[in-house]
VOFI-734143 format. One record per residue (C-alpha): residue in one letter; x, y, z. Coordinates in steps of 0.001 Angstrom, whole numbers, plus 500000, padded with zeros to 6 digits. Last residue first. Layout:
<rs>
AXYZ/...
</rs>
This chain:
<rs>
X491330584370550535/X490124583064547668/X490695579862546583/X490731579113542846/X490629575555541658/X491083574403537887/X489630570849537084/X491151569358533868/X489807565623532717/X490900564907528712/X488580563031527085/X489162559380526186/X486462557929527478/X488769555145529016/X487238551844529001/X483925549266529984/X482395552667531292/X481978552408535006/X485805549789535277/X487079552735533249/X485090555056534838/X488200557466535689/X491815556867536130/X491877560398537196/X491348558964540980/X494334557293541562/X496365560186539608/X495202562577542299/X496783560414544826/X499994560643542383/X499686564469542488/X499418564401546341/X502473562705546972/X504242564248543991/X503343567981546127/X502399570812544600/X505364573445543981/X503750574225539904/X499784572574539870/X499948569519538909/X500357567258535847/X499234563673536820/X501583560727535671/X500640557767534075/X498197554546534788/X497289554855537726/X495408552204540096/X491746552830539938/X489136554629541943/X485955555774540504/X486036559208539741/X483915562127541655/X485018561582545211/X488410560930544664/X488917564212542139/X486712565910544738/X488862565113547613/X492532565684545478/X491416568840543886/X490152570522547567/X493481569306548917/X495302571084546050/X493264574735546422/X494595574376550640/X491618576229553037/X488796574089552691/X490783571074553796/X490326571299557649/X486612572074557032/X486079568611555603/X485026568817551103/X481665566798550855/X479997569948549624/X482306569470546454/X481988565957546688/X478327566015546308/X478045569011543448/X480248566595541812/X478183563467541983/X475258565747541431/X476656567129538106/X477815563346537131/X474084561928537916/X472445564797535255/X474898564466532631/X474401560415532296/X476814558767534265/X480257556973532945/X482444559065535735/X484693559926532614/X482107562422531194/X481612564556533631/X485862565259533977/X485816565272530886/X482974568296530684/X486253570138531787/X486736571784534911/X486416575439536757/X486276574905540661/X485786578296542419/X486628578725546470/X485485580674549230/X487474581647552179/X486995585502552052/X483477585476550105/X483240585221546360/X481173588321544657/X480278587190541463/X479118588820537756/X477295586847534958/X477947588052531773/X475396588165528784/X475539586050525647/X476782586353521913/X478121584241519245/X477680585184515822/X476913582991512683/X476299580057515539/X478112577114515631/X481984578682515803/X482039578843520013/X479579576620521650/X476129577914522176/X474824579358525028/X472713579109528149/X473367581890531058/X475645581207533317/X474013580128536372/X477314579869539274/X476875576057540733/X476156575944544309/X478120575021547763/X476679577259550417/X477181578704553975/X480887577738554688/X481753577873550963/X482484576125547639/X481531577410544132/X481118575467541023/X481823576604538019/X479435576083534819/X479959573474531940/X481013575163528520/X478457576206525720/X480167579183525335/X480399581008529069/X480715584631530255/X482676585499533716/X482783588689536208/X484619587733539466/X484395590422542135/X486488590402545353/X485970592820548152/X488096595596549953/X485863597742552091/X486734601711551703/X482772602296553144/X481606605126550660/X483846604161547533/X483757600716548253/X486778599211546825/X487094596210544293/X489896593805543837/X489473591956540343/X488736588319539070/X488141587936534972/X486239584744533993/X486085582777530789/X484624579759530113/X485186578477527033/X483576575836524027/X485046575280520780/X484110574369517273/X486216572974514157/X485735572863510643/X486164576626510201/X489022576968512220/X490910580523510849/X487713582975510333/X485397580945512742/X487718580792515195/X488808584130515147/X485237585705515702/X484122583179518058/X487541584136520179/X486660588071519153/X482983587126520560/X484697585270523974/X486894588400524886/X483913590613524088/X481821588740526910/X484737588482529063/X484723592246529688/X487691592969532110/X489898590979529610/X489961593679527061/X493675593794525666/X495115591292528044/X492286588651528135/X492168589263523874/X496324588009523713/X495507585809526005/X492557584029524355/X494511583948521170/X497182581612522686/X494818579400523970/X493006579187520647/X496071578434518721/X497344575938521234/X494168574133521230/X494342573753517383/X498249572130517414/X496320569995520182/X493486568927517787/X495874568378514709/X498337566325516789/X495150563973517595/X491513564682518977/X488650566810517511/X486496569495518962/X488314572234521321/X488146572553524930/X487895575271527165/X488913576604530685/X489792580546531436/X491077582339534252/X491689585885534200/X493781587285537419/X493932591290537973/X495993592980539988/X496171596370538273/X496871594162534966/X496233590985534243/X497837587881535503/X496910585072533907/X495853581400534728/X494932579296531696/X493120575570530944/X492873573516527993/X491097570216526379/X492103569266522923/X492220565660523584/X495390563752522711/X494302559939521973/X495233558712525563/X493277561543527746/X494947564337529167/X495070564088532532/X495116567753534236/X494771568661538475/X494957572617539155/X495616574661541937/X496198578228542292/X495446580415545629/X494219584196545193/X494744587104547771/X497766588630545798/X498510587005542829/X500850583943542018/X500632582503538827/X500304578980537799/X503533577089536200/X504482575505532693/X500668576774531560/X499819574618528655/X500811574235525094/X504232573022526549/X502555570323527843/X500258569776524811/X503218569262522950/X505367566821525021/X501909564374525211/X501301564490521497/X505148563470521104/X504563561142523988/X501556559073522073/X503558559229518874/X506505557376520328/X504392554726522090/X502379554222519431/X505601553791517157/X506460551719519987/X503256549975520361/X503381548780516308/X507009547527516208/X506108545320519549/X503019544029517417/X505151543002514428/X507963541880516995/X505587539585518749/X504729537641515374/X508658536892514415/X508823536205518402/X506272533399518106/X507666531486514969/X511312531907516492/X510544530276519885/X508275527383517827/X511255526946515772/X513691526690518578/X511222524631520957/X510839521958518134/X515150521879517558/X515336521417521237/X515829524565523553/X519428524160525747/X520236522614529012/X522257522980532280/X520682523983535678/X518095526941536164/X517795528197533303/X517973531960531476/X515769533417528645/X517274535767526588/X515779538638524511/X516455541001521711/X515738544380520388/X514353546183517259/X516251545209515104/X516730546528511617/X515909544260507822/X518323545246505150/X518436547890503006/X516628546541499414/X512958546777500357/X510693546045497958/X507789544819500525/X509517546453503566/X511751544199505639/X510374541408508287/X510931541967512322/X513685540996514216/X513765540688517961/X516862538593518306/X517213535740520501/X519050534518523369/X518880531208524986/X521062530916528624/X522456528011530944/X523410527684534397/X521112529915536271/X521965530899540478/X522054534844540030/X525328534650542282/X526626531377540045/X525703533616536688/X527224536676537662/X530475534601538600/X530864532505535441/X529902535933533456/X532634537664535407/X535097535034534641/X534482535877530694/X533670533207528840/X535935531010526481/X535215527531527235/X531914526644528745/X531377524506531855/X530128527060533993/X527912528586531353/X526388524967530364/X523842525255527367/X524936528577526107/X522503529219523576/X522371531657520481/X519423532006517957/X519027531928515111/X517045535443513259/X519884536051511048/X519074539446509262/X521080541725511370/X524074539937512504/X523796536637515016/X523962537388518354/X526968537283520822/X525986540673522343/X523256539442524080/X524214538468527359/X526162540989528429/X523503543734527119/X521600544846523489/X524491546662521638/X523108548191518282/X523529547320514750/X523150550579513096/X525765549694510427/X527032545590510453/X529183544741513262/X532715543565512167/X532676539975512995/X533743538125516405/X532373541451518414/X534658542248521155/X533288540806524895/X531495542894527105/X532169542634529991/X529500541271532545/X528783544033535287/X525168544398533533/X524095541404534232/X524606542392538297/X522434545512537522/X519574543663535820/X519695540805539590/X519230544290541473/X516628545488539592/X515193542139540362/X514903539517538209/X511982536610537732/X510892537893534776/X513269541294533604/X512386544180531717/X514906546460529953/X513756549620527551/X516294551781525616/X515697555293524851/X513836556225521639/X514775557814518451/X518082555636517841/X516841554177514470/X517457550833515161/X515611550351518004/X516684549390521653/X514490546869523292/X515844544711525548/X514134541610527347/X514814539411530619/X514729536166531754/X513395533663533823/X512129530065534388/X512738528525531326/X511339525518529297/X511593527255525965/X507933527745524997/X506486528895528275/X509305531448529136/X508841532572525888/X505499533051526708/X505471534678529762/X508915536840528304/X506350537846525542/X503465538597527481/X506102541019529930/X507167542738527029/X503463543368525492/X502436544835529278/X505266547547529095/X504629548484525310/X500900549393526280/X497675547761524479/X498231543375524993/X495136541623523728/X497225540694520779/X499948539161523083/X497301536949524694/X495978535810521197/X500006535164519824/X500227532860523453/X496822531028522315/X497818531283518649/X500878529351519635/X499699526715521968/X496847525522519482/X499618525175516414/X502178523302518776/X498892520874519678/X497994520565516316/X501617519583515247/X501647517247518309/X498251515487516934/X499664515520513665/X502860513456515005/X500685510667516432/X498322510424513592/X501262509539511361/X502719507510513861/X499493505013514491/X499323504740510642/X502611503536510402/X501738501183512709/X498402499858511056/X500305499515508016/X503255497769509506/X506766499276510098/X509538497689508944/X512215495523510366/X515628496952509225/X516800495846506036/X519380499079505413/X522067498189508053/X521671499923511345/X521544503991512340/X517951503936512634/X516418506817514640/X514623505646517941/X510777504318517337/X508723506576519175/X507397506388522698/X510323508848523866/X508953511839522456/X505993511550524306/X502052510815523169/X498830512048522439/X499453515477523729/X502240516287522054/X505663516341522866/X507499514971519506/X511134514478518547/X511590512820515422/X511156509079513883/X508924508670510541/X511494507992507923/X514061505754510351/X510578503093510815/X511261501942507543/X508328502476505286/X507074499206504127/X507159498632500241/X503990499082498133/X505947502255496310/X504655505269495850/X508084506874497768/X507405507880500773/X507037512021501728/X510252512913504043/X509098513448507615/X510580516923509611/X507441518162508422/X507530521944507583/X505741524206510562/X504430527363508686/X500691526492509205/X500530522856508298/X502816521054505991/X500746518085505453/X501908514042506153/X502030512490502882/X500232508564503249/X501895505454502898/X501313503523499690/X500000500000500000/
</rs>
C-alpha cells in the first residue's frame, strides 16, 4: 500500500520525508523525530535507525498510528501558539506586550526567567529592559559582565543589546544563540561565570527581535531588540522549541514595532500639549492656584489658563476644542494663545473676549468648534465704606458652569445658556458677575471630567456638586486638597496609569493620589472615554 504524505501545516515543515509510491514498508528511520504532544511523548517513538538498510519495517496499522501521532503534536504546537500570539494581541501598552512575551517565551523554551531589551534601530527612543523573575538588582549584576569584542565587524546601526546578548547573530539572522552549560563553557568571561553562580542559572537562549523588511525593500531588515531566557541547571531549547521560539517572536515583533511607534507618537502628542499649557500657575495677591490635568490617551484638545492681568487682575479661562490627535492639540494651542492676547487687551469684559475668540475661530478653524469659560477676578473698593471685596465677572460658550464652595453654600454659578464657540453665525451672551466670600473657592473643569464618571449628565453634576459639599473644614483652606477630595470623590478609583500634571510646587504625593482617581470610569464605562479631565481651583482668601 502507499503510505500517506503528512501536510505542511501552518508554517511548521514536516521533519518526515514524503514515501516513495511504492507498496514497500516504510522503515521506521522515515517517521522518527522528537514529539511532545498530547497524544504521546517523544520517547514512545521508534529511535532513529543507524543499522544496516533491512531493518524491520513498520506495519500499516503502525505507520498509521505515527502519522496520527505526530499531527496530533503539530495541532497541539499550532493551538499553543495562537493562544500565546491571542494573549499578546490583547496586549495595548509596550510595558504589558514585554512582559506577554517573556510569559510566553518562558512557556515555549522551558525557562524560568529572563529578561528583554528593546533598543531600536533608528536611535529615536531610549532603551527599555524588563526582567521575569529579576530584580533590579539581579539587571544591575548582568550588567557588570564585559562585554566581549564582536567576532565579525558589526554591520551599520547594529546596536548593543547587554552581556548576554551581544553574541547574536548579525542583522538578518534570526538563530538564535545558547549557552547550554555557562560554567562549563570555554571562552567566557570570569565575570559571566560569577554573575551567573550569584544569580543561580546555568544556561542561557538569546534571541533577536527581528521583524520582516519592507515589501521592495533593498536595506536590510533593523532590530528592534532582543531577549534571553535563562535556566536553572544545564540545558538548551530542542530543535521543536527553537522553531516554535522563532515562529512566536517573528509575530511579537510586528506588534512590539506597532506599540512603539504608538508609544513614540503618544509622547510626542503628550510633550506638545505640555508646553501648550501653563508651565507654572501665577501667584497674585489674595488668590490660591491649583489645578489637576490628565489628558486623555488619543490627545484631547482640552485647555486651561491662569493670567495675571493688569492692576491685579487674574483671568482664568477653561475650554476645549472638537477633535483629537496632533491636529486637535496644534488647534488648542492656537486658541489658547489667542485668548491671552484678547484677556490682556479687554479681559475685564469676558463677553467681548469670547465674541473676538468666536470671531477668530470661525475665520481661521472653520471645521472645528470650541467651548470656554472665561472669567476675569478683580479687587474692588467701596467708595463710601473703603471695604476691599472680590468680584469675578465670567461669560460662558456652551462650557459646563463653576462650582463654588463655601461655609454657607456650595452651588453652581448660572451662566446663562449658550452655544459653543463657531456654531452660531455670531456668538453672543450676557455676563454673569460674582462676589466670592473671604474663604470661598471656584472649581472650573472640563465636561471630561463629567464624562469619565460613565453617568448620564444629570448623575455626574450631582456626583460633583456632592463631593464638592463633601470637602472637611480642615481642607477648605489648601486649592490642592480641595482637587485631590473631589477628584476621589467624583472618579471611581483605579490604580494609575501615568503621571498627573499639577499645579507648579504641589506635592508628587498628592499628584499621584490625584492620579488614583483620574483613572476614571474605566471599570463604570467598559474603558477610558478618552477626554481629557482638567479641574482648575481658585481659593480666595
Amino acid at each position: 500500500m502507499t503510505a500517506p504524505h503528512l501536510p505542511k501545516v501552518a508554517g511548521i515543515d514536516s521533519p518526515v520525508p514524503a514515501p516513495a509510491h511504492t507498496s514497500a514498508p516504510v522503515a521506521p528511520s522515515a517517521l522518527a523525530g522528537e514529539h511532545t504532544g498530547p497524544a504521546r511523548a517523544a520517547s514512545a517513538l521508534p529511535a532513529p535507525a543507524t543499522g544496516p538498510p533491512d531493518e524491520p519495517a513498520l506495519s500499516p496499522l503502525a505507520l498509521n498510528a505515527l502519522v496520527q501521532d505526530r499531527l496530533a503534536g503539530w495541532i497541539y504546537d499550532l493551538t499553543t501558539l495562537q493562544e500565546l500570539t491571542e494573549r499578546l494581541a490583547r496586549t495595548g501598552t509596550l510595558d504589558d506586550a514585554l512582559h506577554e512575551l517573556l510569559r510566553a517565551g518562558s512557556t515555549l523554551v522551558g525557562a524560568r526567567r529572563g529578561l528583554v531589551t528593546l533598543r531600536p534601530d533608528d536611535g529615536l527612543a531610549p532603551p527599555v529592559t524588563i526582567g521575569l523573575g529579576l530584580g533590579r538588582s539581579d539587571l544591575g549584576h548582568i550588567e557588570t559582565i564585559p562585554r566581549p569584542p564582536p567576532p565579525r565587524p558589526l554591520p551599520r546601526r547594529s546596536p548593543s543589546y547587554g552581556q548576554l546578548l551581544d553574541d547574536l547573530p548579525p542583522v538578518g539572522d534570526r538563530s538564535g544563540t545558547a549557552h547550554p552549560d555557562i560554567a562549563g563553557e570555554d571562552g567566557l568571561d570570569p565575570r559571566h561565570r560569577e554573575v551567573a553562580a550569584r544569580l543561580g542559572y546555568a544556561a542561557s537562549y538569546a534571541v533577536p527581535l527581528e521583524s520582516d523588511p519592507p515589501s521592495g525593500s533593498e536595506d536590510a531588515t533593523g532590530r528592534l531588540g532582543a531577549a534571553v531566557w535563562l535556566y536553572d541547571e544545564p540545558a538548551e531549547p530542542t530543535e521543536r522549541q527553537r522553531h516554535l521560539i522563532g515562529l512566536y517572536c517573528g509575530y511579537a515583533t510586528e506588534h512590539l514595532a506597532r506599540l512603539v511607534e504608538l508609544t513614540r507618537a503618544r509622547e510626542t502628542i503628550a510633550t506638545l500639549r505640555e508646553e501648550l499649557l501653563p508651565s507654572r500657575l501665577p501667584r497674585v495677591a489674595g488668590v490660591r492656584l491649583a489645578v489637576r490635568h490628565r489628558p486623555g490617551p488619543r490627545g484631547g484638545g482640552a485647555w486651561y489658563d491662569a493670567l495675571p492681568l493688569p492692576e491685579g487682575a487674574l483671568g482664568l479661562a477653561v475650554g476645549g476644542i472638537t477633535g483629537s490627535g496632533p491636529s486637535a492639540v496644534a488647534a488648542m494651542g492656537r486658541l489658547r494663545a489667542s485668548l491671552r492676547a484678547y484677556a490682556v487687551m479687554e479681559g475685564e469684559d469676558p463677553v467681548a473676549v469670547l465674541s473676538d475668540l468666536e470671531l477668530l475661530l470661525r475665520l481661521t478653524e472653520p471645521a472645528r468648534a470650541a467651548t470656554a469659560l472665561f472669567a476675569y477676578c478683580e479687587t474692588v473698593e467701596d467708595p463710601l465704606t473703603g471695604d476691599r471685596a472680590r468680584k469675578v465677572v465670567l461669560a460662558g460658550a456652551g462650557h459646563c458652569p463653576p462650582l463654588i464652595i463655601g461655609d454657607h453654600r456650595t452651588e453652581y454659578v448660572e451662566t446663562s445658556l449658550s452655544a459653543p464657540l463657531g456654531m452660531l453665525a455670531c456668538w453672543e451672551a450676557p455676563s454673569v458677575e460674582i462676589e466670592p466670600a473671604p474663604g470661598e473657592t471656584l472649581l472650573f473643569y472640563s465636561d471630561g471630567l463629567l464624562h469619565r464618571t460613565g453617568e448620564a449628565m444629570d448623575r455626574a453634576f450631582t456626583r460633583l456638586h456632592k463631593a464638592a459639599a463633601s470637602v472637611p473644614q480642615a481642607l477648605r483652606h489648601d486649592p490642592d486638597a480641595i482637587a485631590d477630595h473631589v477628584l476621589r470623590a467624583v472618579l471611581p478609583p483605579e490604580r494609575p496609569e501615568e503621571p498627573l500634571a499639577g499645579a507648579a510646587g504641589a506635592e508628587p504625593e498628592r499628584d499621584r493620589a490625584a492620579a488614583g482617581a483620574l483613572t476614571a470610569a474605566a471599570a463604570a464605562t467598559g474603558g477610558d472615554s478618552g477626554e481629557d479631565v482638567i479641574l482648575l481651583v481658585a481659593h480666595f482668601e
